[in-house]
N, C-alpha and C positions, 0 to 999 in steps of 0.2 A: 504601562500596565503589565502586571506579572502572567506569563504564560500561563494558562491553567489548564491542567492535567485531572481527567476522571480517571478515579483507585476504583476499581472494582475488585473488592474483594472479600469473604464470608470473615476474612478474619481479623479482626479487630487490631489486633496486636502486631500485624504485619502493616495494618492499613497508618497506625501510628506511628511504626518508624520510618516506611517510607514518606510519610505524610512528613512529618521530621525532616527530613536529609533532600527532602525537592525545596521545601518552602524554604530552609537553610543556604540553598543553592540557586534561590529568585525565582521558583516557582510559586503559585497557589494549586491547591490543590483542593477535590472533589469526592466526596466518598461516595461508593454505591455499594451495597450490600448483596446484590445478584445481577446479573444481565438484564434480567428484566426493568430493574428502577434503572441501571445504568442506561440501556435504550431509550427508556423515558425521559431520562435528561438528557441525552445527547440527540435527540429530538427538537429538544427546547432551547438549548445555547448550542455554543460554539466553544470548542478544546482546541489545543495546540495538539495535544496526542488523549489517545486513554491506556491507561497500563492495567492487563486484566493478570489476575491472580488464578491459574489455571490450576492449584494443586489441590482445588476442590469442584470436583465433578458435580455437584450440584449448583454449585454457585455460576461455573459455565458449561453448561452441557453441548453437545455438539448441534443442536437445534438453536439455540440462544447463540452462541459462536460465529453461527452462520447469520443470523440474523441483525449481531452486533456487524461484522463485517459488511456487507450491503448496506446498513446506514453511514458507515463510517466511508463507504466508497464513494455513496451520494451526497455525503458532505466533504468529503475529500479532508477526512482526517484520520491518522493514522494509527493505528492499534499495535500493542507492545505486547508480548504476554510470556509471563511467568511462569515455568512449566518445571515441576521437579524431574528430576535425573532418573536416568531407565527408562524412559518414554518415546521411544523412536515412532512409534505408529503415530501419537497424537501429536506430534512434532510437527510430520507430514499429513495430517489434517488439518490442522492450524496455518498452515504455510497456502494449502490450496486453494480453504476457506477466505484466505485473502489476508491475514495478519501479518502486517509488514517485516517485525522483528520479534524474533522468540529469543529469552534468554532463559537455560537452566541450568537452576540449583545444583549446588550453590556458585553465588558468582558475587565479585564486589559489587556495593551499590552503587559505586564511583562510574563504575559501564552502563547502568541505565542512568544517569547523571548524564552524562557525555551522550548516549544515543538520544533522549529525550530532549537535549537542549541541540541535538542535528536537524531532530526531525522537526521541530518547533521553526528555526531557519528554512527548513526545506519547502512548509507550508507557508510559506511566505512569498519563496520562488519556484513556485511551480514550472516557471518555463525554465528548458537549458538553455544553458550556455547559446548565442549564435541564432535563438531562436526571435526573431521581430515580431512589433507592433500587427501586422497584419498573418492574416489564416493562411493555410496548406490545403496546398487543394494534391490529392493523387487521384485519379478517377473522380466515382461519386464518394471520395470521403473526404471531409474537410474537417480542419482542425483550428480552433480558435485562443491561441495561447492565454490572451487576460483573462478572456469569459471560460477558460478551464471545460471548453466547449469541446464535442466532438461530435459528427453527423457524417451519418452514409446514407447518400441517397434524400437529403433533407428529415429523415430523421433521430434525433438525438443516441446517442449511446452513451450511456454511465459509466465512467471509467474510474478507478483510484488514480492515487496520486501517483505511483509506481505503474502502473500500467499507462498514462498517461506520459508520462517521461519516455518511457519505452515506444512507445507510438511515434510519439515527438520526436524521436531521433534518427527514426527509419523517414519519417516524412523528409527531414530536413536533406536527407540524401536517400531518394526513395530507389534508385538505382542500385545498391550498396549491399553489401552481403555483411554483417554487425557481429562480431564476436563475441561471446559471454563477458568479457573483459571489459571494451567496449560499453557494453550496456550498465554495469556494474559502477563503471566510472561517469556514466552518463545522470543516471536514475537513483544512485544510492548519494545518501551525505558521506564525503569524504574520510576515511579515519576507522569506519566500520568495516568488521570482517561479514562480508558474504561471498556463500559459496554458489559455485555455478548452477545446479542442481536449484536453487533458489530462482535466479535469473529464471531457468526451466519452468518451472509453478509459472509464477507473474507471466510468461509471455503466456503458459498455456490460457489463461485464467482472460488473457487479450484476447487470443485468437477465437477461445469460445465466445466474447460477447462481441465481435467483428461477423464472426461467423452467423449468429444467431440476426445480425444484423442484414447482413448479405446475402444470406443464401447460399455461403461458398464462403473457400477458405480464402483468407486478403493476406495472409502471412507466410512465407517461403520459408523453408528449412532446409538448411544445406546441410547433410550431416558433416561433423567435427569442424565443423566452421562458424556455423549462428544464424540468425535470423534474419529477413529484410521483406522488404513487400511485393506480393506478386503485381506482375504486370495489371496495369489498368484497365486496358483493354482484354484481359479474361477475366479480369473480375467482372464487367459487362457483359460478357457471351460475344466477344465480336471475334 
């Protein structure tokens, strides 16, 4: 069966050729014409990714954006987005908001070709490299690689697929101080440029739903070095 990909995008004419150049390249492909009908399907099925078309503000506004991304976290499917050139603030909206990969204008279509057929594999293996059949336990937080599971304290936490890998890999050596580079070669599909500052977002993005979970911060920051997990037993109060 052919990956398939939700276009979200107001404009016809963009939605055709990419629509074109996936299905050319063993995709299918899905249109949606705003965030809104896009949310509604992506409700309903399951994508391998969705690739939104950011060069019109109405079509994704920054309330629908947020809203696309939190479905696509609880289905652990990945968001692409299209963003025209000169846009650095919506850039880092988009990044925070939780949208895996931003490309912009203009850029060959051959690179969303290549990241859209990474991230298609990537949801397939969710767990890293190293990572077993059975859960992680670091304190009250456990991690369940098949079931794409994670609980602190026996209650659930929703994570993306990237915040999820990121987790996974402080657990697997939860002693460990992890540098951006590290995490990069951990969490990302091979072959993609991402920058550190990126890593940055994503763990922030962890630590606030760790946080919100715990009651406390679970994630250590060494400056110019990277990230790992605080002791268990202060995450406890002991």
């Amino acid at each position: 069966m052919r990956p398939c990909i939700l276009v979200c995008s107001a404009d016809a004419s963009y939605y055709l050729l990419i629509s074109y150049i996936l299905e050319n390249e063993g995709f299918s492909c899905l249109p949606a014409r705003d965030c809104a009908t896009a949310l509604e399907l992506l409700l309903q099925q399951s994508f391998a990714a969705v690739l939104l078309d950011c060069n019109d503000n109405l079509c994704c506004g920054p309330d629908a954006i947020d809203r696309m991304c939190q479905a696509s976290k609880e289905r652990s499917i990945p968001l692409v987005a299209v963003l025209p050139a000169g846009n650095e603030g919506r850039y880092l909206e988009l990044l925070k908001a939780g949208v895996t990969h931003i490309f912009v204008s203009p850029h060959p279509p051959a690179q969303i070709v290549h990241v859209l057929r990474q991230l298609a594999a990537m949801g397939e293996q969710l767990v890293p490299p190293g990572l077993g059949e059975t859960g992680l336990i670091w304190g009250k937080l456990e991690l369940f690689p098949r079931q794409h599971r994670v609980r602190y304290d026996g209650n659930d936490v929703v994570l993306g697929p990237i915040q999820f890998k990121l987790l996974a890999t402080m657990m697997l050596e939860p002693g460990r101080i992890f540098s951006r580079d590290e995490f990069i070669h951990a969490a990302w599909p091979p072959n993609i440029h991402v920058e550190p500052r990126t890593v940055d977002v994503h763990m922030g993005r962890l630590r606030d739903a760790l946080r919100k979970a715990a009651g406390r911060d679970v994630i250590r920051t060494v400056r110019a070095a990277g990230y790992g997990l605080e002791n268990p037993l202060e995450q406890m109060g002991a």
